[in-house]
N, C-alpha and C positions, 0 to 999 in steps of 0.2 A: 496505325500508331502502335509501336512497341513499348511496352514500359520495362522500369528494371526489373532486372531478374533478382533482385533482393526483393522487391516484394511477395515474390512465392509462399512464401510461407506465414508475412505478416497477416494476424488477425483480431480482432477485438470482439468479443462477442457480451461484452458488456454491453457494444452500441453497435451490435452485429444486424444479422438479418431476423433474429426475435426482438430485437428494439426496435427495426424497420417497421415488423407487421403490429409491434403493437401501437405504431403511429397510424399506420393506417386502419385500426380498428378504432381509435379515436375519434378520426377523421367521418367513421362513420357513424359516431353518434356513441360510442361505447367507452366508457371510464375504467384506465389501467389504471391498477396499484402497482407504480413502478418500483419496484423489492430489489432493482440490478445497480444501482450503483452506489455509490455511500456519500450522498448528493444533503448533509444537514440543513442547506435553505428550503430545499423544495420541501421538509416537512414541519415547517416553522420554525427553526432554531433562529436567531436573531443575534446579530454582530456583536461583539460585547461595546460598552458605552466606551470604555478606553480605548477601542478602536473606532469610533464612531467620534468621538468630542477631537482624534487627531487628525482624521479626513479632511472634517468640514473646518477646523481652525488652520492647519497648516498646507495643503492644497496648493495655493502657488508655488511652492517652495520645492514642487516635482513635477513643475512642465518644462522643465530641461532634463539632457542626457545627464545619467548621473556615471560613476565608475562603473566602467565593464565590470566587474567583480561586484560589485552593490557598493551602495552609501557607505561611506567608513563608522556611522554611528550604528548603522544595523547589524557590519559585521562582527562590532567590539561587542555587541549584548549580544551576539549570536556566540563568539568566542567565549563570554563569561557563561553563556546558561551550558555550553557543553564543559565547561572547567569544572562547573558546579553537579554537573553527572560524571565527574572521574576522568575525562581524557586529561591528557599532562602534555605539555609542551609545543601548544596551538596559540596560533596568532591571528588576528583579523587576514594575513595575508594567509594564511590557509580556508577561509571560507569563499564560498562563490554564489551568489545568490542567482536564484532563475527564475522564471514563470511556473512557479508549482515546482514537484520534486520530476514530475515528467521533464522538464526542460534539464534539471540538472544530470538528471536520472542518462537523457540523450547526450548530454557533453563529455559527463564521465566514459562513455560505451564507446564512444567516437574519437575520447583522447587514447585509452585502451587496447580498443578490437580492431582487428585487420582481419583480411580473409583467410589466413592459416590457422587464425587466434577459436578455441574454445573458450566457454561462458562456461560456469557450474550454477544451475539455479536450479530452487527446490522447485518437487511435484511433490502437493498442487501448489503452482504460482502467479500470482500477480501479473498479465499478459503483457505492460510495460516494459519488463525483463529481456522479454524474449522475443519480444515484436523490435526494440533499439540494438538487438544481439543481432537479427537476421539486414534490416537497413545499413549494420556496418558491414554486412559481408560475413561475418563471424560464423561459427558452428556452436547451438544450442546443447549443451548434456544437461542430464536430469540427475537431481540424488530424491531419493524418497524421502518425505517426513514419514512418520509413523503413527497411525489413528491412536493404535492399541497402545502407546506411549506417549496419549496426547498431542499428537501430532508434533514433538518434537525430532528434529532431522534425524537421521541415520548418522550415524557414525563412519560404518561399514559402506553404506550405499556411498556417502563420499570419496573415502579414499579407493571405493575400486571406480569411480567414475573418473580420477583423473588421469590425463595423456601429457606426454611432451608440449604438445598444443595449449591445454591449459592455461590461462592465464589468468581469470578472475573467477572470483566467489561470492555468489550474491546470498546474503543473508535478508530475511524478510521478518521484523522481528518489533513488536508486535506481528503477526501473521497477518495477510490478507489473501488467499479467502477467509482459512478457519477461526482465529481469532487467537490463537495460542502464543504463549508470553514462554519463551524458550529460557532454558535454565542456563546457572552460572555456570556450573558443570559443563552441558553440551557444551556451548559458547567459549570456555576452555581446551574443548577436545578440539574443535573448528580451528583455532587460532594457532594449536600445534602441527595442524596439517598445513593451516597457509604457511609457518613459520617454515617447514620443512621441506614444503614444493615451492616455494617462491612466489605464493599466489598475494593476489591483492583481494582483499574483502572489501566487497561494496554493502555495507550495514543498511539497509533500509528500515528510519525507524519512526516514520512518521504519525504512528499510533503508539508514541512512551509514553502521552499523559494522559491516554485515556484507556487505563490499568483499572479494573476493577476488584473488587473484592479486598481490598487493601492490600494485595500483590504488590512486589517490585518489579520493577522493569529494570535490567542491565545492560547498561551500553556496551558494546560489542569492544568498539575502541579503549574504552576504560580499562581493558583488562590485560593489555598488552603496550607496550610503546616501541615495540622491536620490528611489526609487522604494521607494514602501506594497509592501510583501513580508511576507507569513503564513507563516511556516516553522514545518510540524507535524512532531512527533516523538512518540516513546515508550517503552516500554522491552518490551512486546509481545513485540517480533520478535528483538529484540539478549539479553535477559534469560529469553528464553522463560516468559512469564508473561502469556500472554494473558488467561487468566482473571479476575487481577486488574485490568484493564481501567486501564492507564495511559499516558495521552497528553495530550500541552499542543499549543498552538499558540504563538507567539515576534515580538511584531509589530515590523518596525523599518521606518526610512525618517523620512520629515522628524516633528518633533512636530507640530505642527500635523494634520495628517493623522492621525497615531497616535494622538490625545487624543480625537479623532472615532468613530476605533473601538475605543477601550478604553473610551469613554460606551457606546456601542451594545454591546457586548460586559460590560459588568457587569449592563444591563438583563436580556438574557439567562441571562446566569449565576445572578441573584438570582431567577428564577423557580423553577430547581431545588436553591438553597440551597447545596449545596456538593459537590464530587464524593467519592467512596471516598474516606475520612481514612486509614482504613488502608491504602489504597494507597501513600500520599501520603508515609508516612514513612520507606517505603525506598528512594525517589529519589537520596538523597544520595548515599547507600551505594552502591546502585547505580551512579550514574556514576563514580562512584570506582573502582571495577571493570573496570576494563574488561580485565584478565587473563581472564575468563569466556569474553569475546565471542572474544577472539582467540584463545582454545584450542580454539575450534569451525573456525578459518579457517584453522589452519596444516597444515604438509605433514600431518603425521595426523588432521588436526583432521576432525570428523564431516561438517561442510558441503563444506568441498572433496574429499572422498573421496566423497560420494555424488553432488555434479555429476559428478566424471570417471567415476562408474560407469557414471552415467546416458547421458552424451553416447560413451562407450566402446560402450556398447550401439543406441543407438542410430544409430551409425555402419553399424551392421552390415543395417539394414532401408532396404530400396530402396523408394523413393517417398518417403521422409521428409528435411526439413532441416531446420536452426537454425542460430541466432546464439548461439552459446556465451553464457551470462552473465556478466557480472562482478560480480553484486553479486546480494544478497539469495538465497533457495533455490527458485526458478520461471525454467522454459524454457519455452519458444514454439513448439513448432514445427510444420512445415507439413509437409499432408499432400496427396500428388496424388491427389486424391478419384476420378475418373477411371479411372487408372490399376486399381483396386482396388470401380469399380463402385458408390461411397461417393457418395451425393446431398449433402453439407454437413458441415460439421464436427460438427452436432448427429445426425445419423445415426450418422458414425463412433461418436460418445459413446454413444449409445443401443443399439450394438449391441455397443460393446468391456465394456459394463455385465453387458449381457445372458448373454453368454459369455463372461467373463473376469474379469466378478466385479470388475473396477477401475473406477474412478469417479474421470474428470477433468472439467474444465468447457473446453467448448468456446470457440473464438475471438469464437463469436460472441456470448457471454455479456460480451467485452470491448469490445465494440461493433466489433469488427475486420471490418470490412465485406465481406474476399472469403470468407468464411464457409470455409475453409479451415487452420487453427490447432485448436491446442488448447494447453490449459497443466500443465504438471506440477510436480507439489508434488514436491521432493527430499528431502522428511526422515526417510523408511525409511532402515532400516539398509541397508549396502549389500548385502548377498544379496540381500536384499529386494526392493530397486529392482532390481536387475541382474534379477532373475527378471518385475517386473510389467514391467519392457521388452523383455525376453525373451517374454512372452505377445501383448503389444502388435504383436510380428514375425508370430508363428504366427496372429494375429486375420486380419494383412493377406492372410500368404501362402495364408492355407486361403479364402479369396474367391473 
């Protein structure tokens, strides 16, 4: 059996072969703190009641195919909540709703990429990016973000990353892994170089409402109407409902341009009929909600009590640093491998697994090339967390 030669390069090591071993360390009787995906049910977070009183009241009303594109009611409240963050001149016929922003995240890359075409996406990135870059055939580039500047993108590392080939630009913004909430500024400078190479930005901005520190988050699209901009979202990460697997994509910029990819993108969409109906009809509701989101984010709120557990504790372990986050529930931080006799961020993983029973995903699962990181999930409770950072201290110290 031969399989494609596109999959050469795809990989996941969020649910790689240290997610493998630590099912089978399970299997044998041993309890993982799983720290590698940003999974809010598995650590109690609970549906909010406006999405729950629409399920169980309205339910019949999604056991038929709905529009390849989504419900027309989902996409009008999906149209107004990005109007009401700045984009200008979006209709329900520019959204497209999927299974999670993975499904959209695969439509956009597939109406886009061919086997000539380059991808521009940061390191370190989000494996989604660049595992649906290589399935299309496509060729993956890297631009740097920058620790020392907060892990905001390069400037520089962009425009000397792009070729003739070139075609899209993926922005990740809230960040996943690091957590950093990119400035108006950069996000300006980005929008003059797609303007200027003809690129398309794909905004991925699935963690805007869950901004801490009373930060703002700015939409990528709101700050330009000249340039093809993909701005993904969902209600995943903000509604904690992964499960139900809901995410759209939002195209704006000239029509012309738009009419091109909403051809290409209903081709797509009408090949798998229609996404989760019943997803689809607590959208509304949901963004109308947004008292949920922000009682996870305020001074007692679960999110920000468990970063400052986190980064509290970690303060306390010599060899390690970070860039505090602002937004969404994942840190970054680095480890002086060296120091502690550690050959790679994928050692540190393999060994703090092995004796400690936690399981994070290495930096270099993020394509972060000095193989020195790693990424922590924050959505234990905070004894929780304070104690698997606490373990995390005693792994180094006993080296």
């Amino acid at each position: 059996m031969i399989v494609s030669n596109n999959l050469k390069n795809v990989h996941s090591d969020l649910r790689g072969n240290l997610y493998m071993h630590a099912l089978e360390l399970e299997k044998q009787g041993g309890k993982i703190l799983k720290l590698n995906t940003g999974n809010p049910a598995a650590f109690g977070f609970k549906m909010p009641e406006s999405i729950r009183d629409r399920i169980v009241s309205d339910a019949e009303k999604a056991l038929g195919y709905c529009d390849i594109r989504g419900r027309e009611d989902a996409r009008e409240s999906i149209a107004d909540y990005h109007r009401l963050n700045g984009l200008k001149n979006i209709s329900e016929e520019d959204i497209f709703i999927g299974n999670g922003v993975s499904e959209v995240a695969y439509m956009i890359i597939t109406a886009l990429i061919g086997k000539t075409d380059e991808v521009l996406v940061p390191s370190p990135c989000y494996s989604l990016w660049t595992n649906f870059t290589f399935l299309a055939g496509g060729t993956v580039r890297y631009y740097q973000c920058d620790e020392s500047n907060a892990w905001q993108p390069d400037v520089n590392s962009i425009k000397k990353s792009i070729t003739k080939r070139t075609k899209a630009l993926v922005l990740i913004n809230p960040n996943n892994p690091t957590g950093a909430l990119y400035s108006k500024e950069i996000l300006l400078e980005i929008i003059d170089i797609a303007r200027k190479n003809n690129l398309v930005i794909i905004s991925d901005e699935i963690y805007d409402r869950l901004v801490l520190d009373e930060k703002e988050h700015v939409s990528t699209a709101a700050l330009a109407d000249d340039v093809t901009i993909v701005t993904m979202n969902g209600l995943s990460k903000s509604h904690c409902i992964c499960g139900l697997r809901c995410g759209w994509l939002c195209i704006s910029g000239l029509e012309k341009e738009k009419r091109v990819l909403r051809d290409a993108l209903i081709k797509i969409a009408s090949v798998r009929l229609c996404s989760n109906a019943l997803m689809q009809l607590v959208i509304p509701d949901a963004l109308k909600d947004s008292a949920y989101t922000k009682n996870m984010l305020g001074q007692d709120g679960r999110l920000l009590t468990q970063r400052n557990a986190t980064t509290e504790e970690l303060d306390k372990i010599d060899g390690i640093s970070y860039v505090k986050n602002s937004a969404a529930f994942y840190l970054f931080p680095k480890i002086e491998l060296e120091k502690y006799g550690l050959e790679s961020d994928r050692d540190f993983a393999e060994q703090l697994l092995n004796q400690k029973h936690i399981l994070v995903v290495p930096g270099s699962g993020f394509s972060c090339a000095d193989n020195k990181h790693f990424r922590i999930v924050m959505l234990p409770e905070e004894n929780e967390l304070r104690r698997a950072v606490k373990d995390i201290g005693e792994f180094l110290r006993k080296r």
